[in-house]
N, C-alpha and C positions, 0 to 999 in steps of 0.2 A: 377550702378554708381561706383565711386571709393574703397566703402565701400561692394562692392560686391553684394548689393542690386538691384533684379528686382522690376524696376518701372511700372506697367499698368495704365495706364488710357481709360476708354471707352470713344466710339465717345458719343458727345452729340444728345442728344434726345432732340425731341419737347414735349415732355412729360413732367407734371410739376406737383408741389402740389399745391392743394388749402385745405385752412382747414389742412392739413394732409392726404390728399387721392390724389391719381394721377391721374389726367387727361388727356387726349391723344384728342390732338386735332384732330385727324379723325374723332373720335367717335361723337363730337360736330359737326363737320361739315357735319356728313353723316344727320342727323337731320334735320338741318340747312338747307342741298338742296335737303330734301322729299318735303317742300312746295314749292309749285305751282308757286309760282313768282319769286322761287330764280334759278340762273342759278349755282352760283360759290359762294362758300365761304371760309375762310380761319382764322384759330382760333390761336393765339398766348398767353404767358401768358406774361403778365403787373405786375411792382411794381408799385401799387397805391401811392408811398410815403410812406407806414409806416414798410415796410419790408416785406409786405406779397406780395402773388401771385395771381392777379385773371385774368380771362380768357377774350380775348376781339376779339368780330367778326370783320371782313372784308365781305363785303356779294355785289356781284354782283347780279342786278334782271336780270329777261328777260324783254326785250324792250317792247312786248308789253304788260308786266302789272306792269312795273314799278311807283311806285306812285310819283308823281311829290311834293305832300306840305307836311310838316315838319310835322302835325299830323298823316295823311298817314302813313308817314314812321316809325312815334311812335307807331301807331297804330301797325301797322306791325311787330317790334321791339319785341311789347308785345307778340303779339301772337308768335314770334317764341321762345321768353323767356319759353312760358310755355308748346310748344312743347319738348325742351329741358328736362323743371321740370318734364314731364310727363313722359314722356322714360328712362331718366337715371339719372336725378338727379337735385335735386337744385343749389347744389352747384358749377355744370357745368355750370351755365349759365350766358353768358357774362355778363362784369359789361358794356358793348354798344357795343351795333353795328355800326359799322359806314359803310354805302352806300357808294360805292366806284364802277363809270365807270367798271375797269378793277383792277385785281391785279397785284403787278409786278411778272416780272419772270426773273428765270436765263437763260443763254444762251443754256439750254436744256429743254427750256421750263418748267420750274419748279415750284411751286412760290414761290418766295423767302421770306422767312419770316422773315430773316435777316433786310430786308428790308423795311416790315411791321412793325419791332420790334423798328427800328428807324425813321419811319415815324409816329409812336404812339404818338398822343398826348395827356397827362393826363389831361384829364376833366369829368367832371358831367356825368353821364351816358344820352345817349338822351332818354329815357322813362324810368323813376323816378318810372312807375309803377312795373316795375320788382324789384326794391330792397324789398322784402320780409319780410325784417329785419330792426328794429331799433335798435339803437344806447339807448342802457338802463344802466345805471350802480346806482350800491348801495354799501354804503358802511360798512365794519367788521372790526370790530373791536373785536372781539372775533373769537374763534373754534366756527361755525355753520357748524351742517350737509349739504350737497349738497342741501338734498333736499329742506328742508326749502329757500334753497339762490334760486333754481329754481319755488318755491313759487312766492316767492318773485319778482323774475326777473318777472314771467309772470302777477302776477297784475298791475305792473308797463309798461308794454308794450302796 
């Protein structure tokens, strides 16, 4: 710049944090299409609304075992949820999958997750059974050690 200063900035990455740890959406979609009904999948990361980051599938099946009704598909949801928890982590695993025909792509056949990232709509996960976590809080009013406060948290859960 005028001031003599070199500027760099890196290309953006699909890589993202959730929690504080980074997640690379290949890694979640290599998972995602070991099971048997998925043909195509595609993992993006999402602002739920409150600033944070979490991780959300795109999942094409194969035709012929794709499941036609909404618990099928929750059913299915769950189980790839915990394929994910088992391999590489909790905290990878989509806040929903949403079933999708076809993903888009760019004119080099790519897919575009640009794409995906604007056609995301913020709602309710479809299988409620994957969230793992509740929403617990308590309140200090004093210095307590950690631990006690994780005491604490986990009787309340």
């Amino acid at each position: 710049d005028e001031d003599g200063f070199f500027w760099f900035a890196g290309r953006g990455d699909d890589v993202f944090k959730v929690k504080g740890l980074w997640v690379s959406p290949i890694e979640v979609e290599a998972v995602i299409t070991a099971h048997a009904a998925v043909l195509e999948a595609a993992v993006i990361g999402v602002d739920p609304g409150d600033g944070s980051t979490v991780p959300r599938a795109f999942v094409v099946l194969r035709q012929a075992s794709e499941p036609g009704d909404a618990a099928t598909r929750s059913a299915l949801a769950v189980e790839l949820g915990e394929m994910i928890r088992r391999q590489i982590g909790g905290y990878k695993v989509p806040d929903r999958f949403e079933f999708v025909p076809e993903l888009p792509r760019t004119p080099l056949m790519k897919i575009n997750r640009k794409a995906l990232r604007e056609q995301s709509v913020l709602a309710a996960p479809t299988a409620p059974e994957l969230a793992d976590t509740r929403r617990v809080s308590i309140s200090v009013t004093e210095s307590v050690p950690v631990r006690d406060l994780l005491i604490e948290l986990a009787r309340k859960a």
